[in-house]
N, C-alpha and C positions, 0 to 999 in steps of 0.2 A: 508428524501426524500420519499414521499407517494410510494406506487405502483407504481400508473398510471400515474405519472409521470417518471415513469423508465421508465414503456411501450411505452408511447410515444415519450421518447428519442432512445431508440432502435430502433424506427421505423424510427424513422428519419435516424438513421447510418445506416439502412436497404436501405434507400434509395438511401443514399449516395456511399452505395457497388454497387445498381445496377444502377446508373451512373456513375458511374466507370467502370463499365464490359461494358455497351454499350457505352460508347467513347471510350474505348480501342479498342474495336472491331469496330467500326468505321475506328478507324485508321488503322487499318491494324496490329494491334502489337499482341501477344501472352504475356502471362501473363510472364512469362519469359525475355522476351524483351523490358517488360515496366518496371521489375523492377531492371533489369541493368542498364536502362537510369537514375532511380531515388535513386540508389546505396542500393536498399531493395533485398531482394530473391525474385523469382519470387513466392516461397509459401505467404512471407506475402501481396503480392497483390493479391492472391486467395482469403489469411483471410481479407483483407480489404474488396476486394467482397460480403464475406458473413457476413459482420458485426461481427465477429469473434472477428479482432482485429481493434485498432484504430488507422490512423497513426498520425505519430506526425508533427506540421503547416512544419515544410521545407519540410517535404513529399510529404504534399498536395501542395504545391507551386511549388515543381518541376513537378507534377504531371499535373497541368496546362500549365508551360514552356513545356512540350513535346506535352500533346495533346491539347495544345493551343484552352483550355479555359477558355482564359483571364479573368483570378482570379475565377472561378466557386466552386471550389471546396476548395481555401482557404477561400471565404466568408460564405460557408456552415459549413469549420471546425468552424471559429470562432464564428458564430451564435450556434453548437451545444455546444460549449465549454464554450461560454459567460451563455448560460441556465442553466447550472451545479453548482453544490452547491460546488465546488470544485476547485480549483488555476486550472488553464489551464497546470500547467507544473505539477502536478496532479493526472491530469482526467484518462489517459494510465494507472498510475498504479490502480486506482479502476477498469476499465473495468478484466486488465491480472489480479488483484486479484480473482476475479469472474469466470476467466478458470483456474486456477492453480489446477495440484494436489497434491502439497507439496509447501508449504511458510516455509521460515524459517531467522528467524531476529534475529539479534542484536541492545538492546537496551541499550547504555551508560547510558541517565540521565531520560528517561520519561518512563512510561508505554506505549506501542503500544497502537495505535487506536484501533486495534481491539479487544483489552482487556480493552481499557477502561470503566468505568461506566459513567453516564451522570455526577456524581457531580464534575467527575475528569477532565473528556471533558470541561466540562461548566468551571471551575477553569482556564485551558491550555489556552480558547481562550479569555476569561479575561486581561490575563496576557497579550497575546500577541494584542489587541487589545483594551488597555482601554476607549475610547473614545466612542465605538460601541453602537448602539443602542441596547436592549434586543431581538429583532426583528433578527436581523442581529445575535446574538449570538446563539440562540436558532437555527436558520436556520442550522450553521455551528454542532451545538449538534447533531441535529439528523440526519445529513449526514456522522458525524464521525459514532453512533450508527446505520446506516445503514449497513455500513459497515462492522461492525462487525455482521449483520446475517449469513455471511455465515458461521460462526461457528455453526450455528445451524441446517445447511440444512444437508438431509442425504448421500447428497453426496461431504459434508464440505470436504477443503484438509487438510492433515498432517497437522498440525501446529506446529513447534518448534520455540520454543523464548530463547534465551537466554538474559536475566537481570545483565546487574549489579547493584553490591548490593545498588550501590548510589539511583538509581532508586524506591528503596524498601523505602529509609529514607526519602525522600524529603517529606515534607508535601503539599501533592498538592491538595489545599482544605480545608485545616486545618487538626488537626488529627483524629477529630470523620469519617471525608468523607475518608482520606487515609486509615484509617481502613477499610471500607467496600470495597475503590476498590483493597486490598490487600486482604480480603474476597473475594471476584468474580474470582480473580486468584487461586487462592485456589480451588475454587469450580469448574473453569472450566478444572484444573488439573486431579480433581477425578473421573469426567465426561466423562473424555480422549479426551476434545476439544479442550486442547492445552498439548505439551511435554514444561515443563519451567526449563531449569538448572538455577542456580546463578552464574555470574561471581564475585565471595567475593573480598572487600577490599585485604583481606590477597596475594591474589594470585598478586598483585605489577603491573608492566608494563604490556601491553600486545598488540598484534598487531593492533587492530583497536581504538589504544587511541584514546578517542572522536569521532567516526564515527562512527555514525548510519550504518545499510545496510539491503537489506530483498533480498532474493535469489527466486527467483519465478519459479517452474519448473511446464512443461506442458506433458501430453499426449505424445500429437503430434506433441513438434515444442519445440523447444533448448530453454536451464534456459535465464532467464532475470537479472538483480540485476539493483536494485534502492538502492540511496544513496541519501542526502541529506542536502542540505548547507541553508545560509539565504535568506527565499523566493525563492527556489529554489531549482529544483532537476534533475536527471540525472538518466537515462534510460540506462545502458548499458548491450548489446548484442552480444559483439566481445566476438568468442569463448574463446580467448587468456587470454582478461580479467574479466571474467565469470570464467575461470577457478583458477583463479588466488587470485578472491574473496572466491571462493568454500574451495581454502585451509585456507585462513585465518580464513571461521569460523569454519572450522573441529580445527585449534590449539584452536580458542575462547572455543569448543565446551569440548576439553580437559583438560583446565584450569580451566573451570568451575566446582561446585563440582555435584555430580551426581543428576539426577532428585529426587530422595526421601530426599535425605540431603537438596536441594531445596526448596523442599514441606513447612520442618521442617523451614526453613528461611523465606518462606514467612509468615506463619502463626508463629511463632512469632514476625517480626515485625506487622502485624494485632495484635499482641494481646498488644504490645507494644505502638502503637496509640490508643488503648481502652481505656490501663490504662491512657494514655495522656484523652486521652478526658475526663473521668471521673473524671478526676482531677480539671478543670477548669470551 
């Protein structure tokens, strides 16, 4: 996704905040009292105002049910949602990853986007889209690889990942390409752009069999956790179960073997898909 295409999607939810703040206040309501009616805090109608944060379509639809304008603001979500290089159920988590100042994921079977490389990206949405035109493929590559700058910005957040080791074997790409984006973790390690433990085969069952999750903490406003199913994912924000996820990846966090033993696993399965590729 270019720039100036960020730019002027911002500008547009720029817009969207301050038609928001002037029909609320049209009505008569306080930010408080509009976001009781539509079951949010009255802070994230502040951050909806300031293009902050995004809300999500039953947001904006309730948001029209109260200050009855009949559909205004869910034709604006899904016009900015439809623009986006990105699934609509989505879009929230690229904005909240872009304010976070600590992310921290658990990955079963894939490398995270934002550790991805292109050959590994490009390989992921192959698979899951065979029919696609190169056009369409390419669009989705460099929207995952957008993604992933804000590991580079200097005011990047934490990053912790933890891997299971399945993640490390799969050849996604073949093995000369898994090489290198097991290289790239490697290198973004040493860098200190990302914290990566390994959750090893050895270590047997453990709490989040098969389930992906990333825990997104802010500043100024309570963690978030995203999780994710087929074509489809989930936002949640209740304190109870935010908390709830928190423990499960502090045990994830202790099953795994330590970040330098880690290191040692990543780079040799990298060196393990070398000798593969060299082979063939």
């Amino acid at each position: 996704m270019a720039k100036g295409a960020h730019g002027s999607r911002q500008a547009a939810w720029e817009f969207f905040g301050a038609e928001l703040k002037r029909r609320r206040e049209n009505a008569g309501l306080t930010q408080v009292e509009l976001g009781a009616r539509v079951f949010v805090s009255g802070g994230y109608i502040g951050q909806f105002e300031q293009a902050i944060r995004k809300p999500q379509l039953d947001v904006a639809q309730r948001i029209d049910e109260v200050l009855q304008t009949e559909g205004f603001f869910e034709r604006l979500w899904l016009k900015l949602i439809k623009d986006s290089p990105f699934a609509a159920w989505f879009q929230a988590v690229v904005e909240l990853e872009r304010l976070a100042t600590r992310i921290s994921e658990f990955a079963p079977t894939i490398v995270p986007g934002l550790l991805q490389t292109p050959e590994y990206a490009r390989a992921i949405m192959l698979a899951g889209n065979p029919f696609a035109t190169d056009e369409y493929i390419e669009e989705k590559v460099r929207a995952r690889l957008d993604r992933g700058r804000i590991l580079k910005d200097a005011a990047r957040p934490e990053y912790w990942v933890i891997l299971h080791e399945a993640a490390l074997r799969v050849p996604v790409g073949g093995a000369a390409a898994m090489g290198r984006q097991l290289e790239h973790i490697a290198t973004s390690v040493k860098e200190r752009k990302a914290l990566v433990q390994v959750l090893p085969f050895a270590a047997g069952p453990h709490p989040a069999m098969g389930k992906m999750m990333t825990v997104m903490q802010f500043e100024d406003a309570p963690p978030t956790v995203y999780t994710e199913g087929v074509l489809s994912g989930n936002l949640l924000d209740e304190p109870a179960v935010v908390k709830r996820v928190m423990a499960t990846y502090d045990l994830l966090r202790a099953a795994a073997v330590s970040p330098e033993a880690s290191l040692a696993l990543v780079e040799s399965a990298a060196e393990d898909f070398r000798r593969c590729a060299s082979t063939t």
